[in-house]
C-alpha positions in Angstrom: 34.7 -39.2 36.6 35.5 -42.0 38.8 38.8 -42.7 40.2 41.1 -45.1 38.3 40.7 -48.9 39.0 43.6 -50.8 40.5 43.7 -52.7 37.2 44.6 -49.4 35.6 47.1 -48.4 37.8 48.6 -51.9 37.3 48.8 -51.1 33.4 50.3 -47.8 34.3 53.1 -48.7 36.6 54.0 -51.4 34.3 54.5 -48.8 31.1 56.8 -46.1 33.5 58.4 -49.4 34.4 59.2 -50.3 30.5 59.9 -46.8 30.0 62.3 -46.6 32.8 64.0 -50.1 31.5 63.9 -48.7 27.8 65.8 -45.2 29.3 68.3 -47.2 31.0 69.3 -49.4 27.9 69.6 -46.1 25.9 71.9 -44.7 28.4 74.1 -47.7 28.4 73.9 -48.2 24.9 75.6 -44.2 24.6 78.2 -44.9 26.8 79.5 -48.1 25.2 79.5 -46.4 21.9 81.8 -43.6 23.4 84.3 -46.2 25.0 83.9 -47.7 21.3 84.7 -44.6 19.7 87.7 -43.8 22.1 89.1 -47.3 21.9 89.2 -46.4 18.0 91.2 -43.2 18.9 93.7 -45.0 20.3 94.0 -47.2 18.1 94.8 -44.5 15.6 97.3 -43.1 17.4 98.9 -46.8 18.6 99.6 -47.0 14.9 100.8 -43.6 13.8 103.5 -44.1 17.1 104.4 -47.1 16.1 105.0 -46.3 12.4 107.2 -43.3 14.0 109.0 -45.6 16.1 109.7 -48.1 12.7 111.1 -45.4 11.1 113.4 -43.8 13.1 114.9 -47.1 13.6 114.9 -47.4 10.0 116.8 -44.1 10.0 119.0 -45.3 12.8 120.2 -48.3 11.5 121.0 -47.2 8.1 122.3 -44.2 9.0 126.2 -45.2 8.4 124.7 -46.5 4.7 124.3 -42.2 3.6 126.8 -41.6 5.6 130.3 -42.8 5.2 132.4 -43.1 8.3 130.0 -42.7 10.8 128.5 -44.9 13.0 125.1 -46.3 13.0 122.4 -44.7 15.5 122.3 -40.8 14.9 118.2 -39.9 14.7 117.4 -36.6 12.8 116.9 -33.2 14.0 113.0 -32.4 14.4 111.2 -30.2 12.4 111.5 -26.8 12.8 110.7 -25.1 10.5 107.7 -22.9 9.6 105.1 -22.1 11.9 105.4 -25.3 14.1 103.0 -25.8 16.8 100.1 -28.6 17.5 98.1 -28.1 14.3 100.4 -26.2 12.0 103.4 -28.0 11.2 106.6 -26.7 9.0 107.4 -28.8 6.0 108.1 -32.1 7.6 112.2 -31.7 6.8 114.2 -32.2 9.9 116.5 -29.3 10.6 120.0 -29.4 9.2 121.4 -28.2 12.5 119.4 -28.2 16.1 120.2 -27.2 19.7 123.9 -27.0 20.5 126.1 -29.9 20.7 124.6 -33.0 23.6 121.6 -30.5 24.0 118.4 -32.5 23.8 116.1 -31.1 21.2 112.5 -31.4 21.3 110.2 -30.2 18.2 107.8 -31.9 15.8 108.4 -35.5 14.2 110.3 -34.7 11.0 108.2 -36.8 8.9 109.3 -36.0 5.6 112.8 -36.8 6.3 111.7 -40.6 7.6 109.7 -40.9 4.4 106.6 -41.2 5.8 103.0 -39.4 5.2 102.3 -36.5 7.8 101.3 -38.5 10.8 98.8 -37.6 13.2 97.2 -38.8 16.7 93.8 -39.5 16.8 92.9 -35.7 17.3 94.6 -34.7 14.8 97.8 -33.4 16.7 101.0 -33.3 15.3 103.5 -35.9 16.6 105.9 -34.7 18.8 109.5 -35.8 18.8 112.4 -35.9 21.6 116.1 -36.6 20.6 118.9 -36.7 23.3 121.9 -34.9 22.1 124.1 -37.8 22.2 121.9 -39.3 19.5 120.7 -35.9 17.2 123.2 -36.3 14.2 123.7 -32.3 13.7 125.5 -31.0 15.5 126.7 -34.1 17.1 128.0 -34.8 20.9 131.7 -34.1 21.7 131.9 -37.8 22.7 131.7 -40.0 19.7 128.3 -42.5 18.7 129.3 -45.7 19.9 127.9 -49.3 20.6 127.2 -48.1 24.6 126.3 -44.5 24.1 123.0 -43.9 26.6 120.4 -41.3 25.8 120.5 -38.6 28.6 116.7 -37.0 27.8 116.3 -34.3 30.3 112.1 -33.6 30.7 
């Protein structure tokens, strides 16, 4: 056999070269469908937040309307009950009593009690929820709710 012309080797480099530029655009193509996929993630859980957020304001500012002679503002207990944890939530009920009185409680977003479906982030994770004890409506903070009560959330 004779050694390969230099019009063959031509051919040749030119193929690894197409098959190098074809690898590349594979690889780049992979790596914009995963900053696709996680920009869908976090759009997911941008919206279950933000439906959390609309409803405990909801809750917040009707609060005085289920509850005569009280001021507007008091957020729910979280949920407590059952197993709790990330993927294994109670009932979705807030607790009728949490923490002691200005205590800030932290558990999982009563969602039940907000009237809303069982949210999740894009993982699948519960939603966790915070609520500063001047705020929790049960058992409420020695100092009475009113129009310049601050939160005081200790993390």
């Amino acid at each position: 056999m004779s050694a390969p012309s230099a019009h063959h080797r031509g051919h040749a480099l030119l193929i690894m070269l197409a098959i190098l530029v074809m690898g590349s655009v594979v690889s780049l193509v992979g790596q914009l469908d995963g900053i696709y996929a996680r920009q869908q993630q976090l759009q997911r859980t941008d919206a279950a937040l933000a439906l959390a957020k609309e409803a405990l304001l909801a809750y917040a500012l009707t609060y005085r309307d289920e509850h005569a002679d009280e001021m507007f503002g008091y957020l729910p207990c979280p949920d407590s009950s059952g197993k709790g944890g990330v993927f294994a939530p109670g009932d979705g009920t807030a607790a009728g009593s949490c923490g002691s009185a200005g205590a800030t409680v932290v558990g999982l977003l009563p969602y039940v009690t907000l009237h809303l479906p069982d949210l999740r982030d894009a993982s699948g994770n519960c939603l966790w929820y915070a609520v500063s004890g001047s705020f929790k409506n049960s058992p409420k903070a020695v100092t009475p709710m009113n129009w310049d009560a601050q939160a005081q959330l200790a993390v």
